[in-house]
Steps between C-alpha positions, in 0.01 A plus 500: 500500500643855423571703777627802340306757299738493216411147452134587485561743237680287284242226518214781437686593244519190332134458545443823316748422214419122436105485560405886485343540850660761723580530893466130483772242713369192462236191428312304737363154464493140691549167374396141601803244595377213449630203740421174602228512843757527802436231755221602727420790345148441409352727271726811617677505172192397297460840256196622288656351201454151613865401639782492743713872540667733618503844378756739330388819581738751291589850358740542202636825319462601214772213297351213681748501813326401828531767778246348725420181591293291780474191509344156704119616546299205520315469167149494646589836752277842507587653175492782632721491778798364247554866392359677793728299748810534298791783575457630116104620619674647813785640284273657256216651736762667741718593193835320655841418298450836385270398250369832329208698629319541153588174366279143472500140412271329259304212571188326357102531569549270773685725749319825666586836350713719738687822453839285443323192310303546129273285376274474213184705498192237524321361207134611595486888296843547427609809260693525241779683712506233759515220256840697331614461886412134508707423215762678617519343857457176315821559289690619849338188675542248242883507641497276815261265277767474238773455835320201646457347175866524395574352874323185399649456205866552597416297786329173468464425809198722503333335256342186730444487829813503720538246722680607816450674823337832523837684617708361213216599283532797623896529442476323185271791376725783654783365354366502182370842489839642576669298216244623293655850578830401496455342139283792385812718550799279405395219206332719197397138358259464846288714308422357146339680212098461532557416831255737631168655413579782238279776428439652088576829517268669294233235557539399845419153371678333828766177363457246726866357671673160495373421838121513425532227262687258693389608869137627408335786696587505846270510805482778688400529888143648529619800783142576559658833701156769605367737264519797711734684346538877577425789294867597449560182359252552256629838443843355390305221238369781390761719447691220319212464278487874393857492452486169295203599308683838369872601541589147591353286219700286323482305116286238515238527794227661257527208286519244788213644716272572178506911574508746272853703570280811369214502710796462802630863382158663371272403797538639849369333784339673774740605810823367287811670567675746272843379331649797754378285795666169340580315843793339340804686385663250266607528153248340250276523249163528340476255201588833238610232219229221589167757512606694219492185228125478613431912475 
């Protein structure tokens, strides 16, 4: 975990750079273990998903590098408690290891929306502006999904269920997140062409990676965290869908999303902000080549 604010910087500005989505230091997610039922254990490690875990509860940067992980909760525990009980909720909440004031994670529908924590507006009446800032959190998300699935396919072992006790479980799964960071860093072949999901520019037509094909889609763990979410932390979804929606749009998320790029610039929308009141100061955009081919 960084402790320094430089670090922080360099990771949000990674995020910014690589996946467009500013003031961002990382990706949240959990995934199942799955192991063989420890002795005695009854159905204490029995998940949702119909089988024997333990879960990998993890945040990565912005280049697929894990800078948080927990690991051991019993497959069948709370949900919610797996990210409420861990240090990164305590980290983020109290804004520890410097971690910056203005700054957030991304994470999926599953987990509550807080000040520090973005997640993708509902389904039920969503406009067009807030599905631009779904998209966008999905391409920022999509990275600890792509992490976990390149962790099972550089190591097997994670491909069946592992049969040994719960605390070498445990230290077989730590060890191979920090190889994975080791190798991400030192072998350039650990990292294979098509490896990963890639994203079509123009089109956002999303490529899907090496892993999905011989791993499949990975389960998730259902954090069924409380919807009460403040009003400042729907002030900052908001503000990142303004931002995404004008000065921060990017080739290809018209196209992907189905929305006309002009009606984006032509109509306002009541109580939007003017560009002057752009809540992020970042250098970027607004799709001048992309909407003027359809002008």
């Amino acid at each position: 975990m960084p402790e320094e604010k430089e670090q922080w910087d360099r990771i949000a500005s990674d995020f910014e750079m690589l996946w467009n989505f500013p003031q961002c230091c990382g990706a949240i997610d959990g995934k199942h273990i799955a192991v063989k039922q420890p002795p005695r254990s009854g159905t204490s490690f029995y998940n949702y998903k119909g089988f024997y875990s333990i879960v990998l509860f993890a945040m990565v940067d912005a280049d697929y590098n894990f800078i948080y992980f927990d690991i051991g909760r019993n497959g069948s525990a709370n949900d919610a408690q797996i990210f409420n009980n861990s240090s990164l909720a305590s980290m983020l909440q109290h804004r520890r290891n410097n971690f910056p004031e203005d700054h957030v994670v991304v994470g999926d529908s599953i987990f509550a929306l807080k000040p520090y924590l973005m997640k993708p507006y509902g389904s039920r009446s969503r406009s067009a502006k807030q599905t631009i800032f779904n998209y966008r959190l999905s391409r920022a998300r999509r990275i600890v999904e792509n992490a976990f699935g390149i962790l099972t396919l550089r190591f097997r072992v994670f491909t069946k269920p592992i049969e040994s006790k719960t605390n070498t479980v445990d230290d077989v799964v730590l060890a191979a997140c920090t190889l994975h960071n080791w190798l991400r860093a030192s072998v350039p072949g650990y990292f294979t062409t098509g490896l990963v999901d890639e994203e079509e520019t123009h089109t956002g037509e999303i490529i899907p990676g090496q892993w999905r094909k011989e791993v499949g889609q990975l389960p998730a763990v259902n954090l069924n965290l409380s919807n009460n979410y403040s009003k400042d932390a729907k002030s900052v979804r908001n503000d990142y869908a303004h931002y995404f929606w004008r000065r921060g749009a990017i080739p290809g998320q018209w196209r992907a999303t189905g929305i006309d790029p002009i009606f984006a610039r032509c109509i306002p929308e009541e109580n939007e902000l003017c560009d002057d009141d752009d809540p992020f100061q970042v250098n970027t955009f607004f799709m001048d080549n992309d909407t003027n081919s359809e002008e």
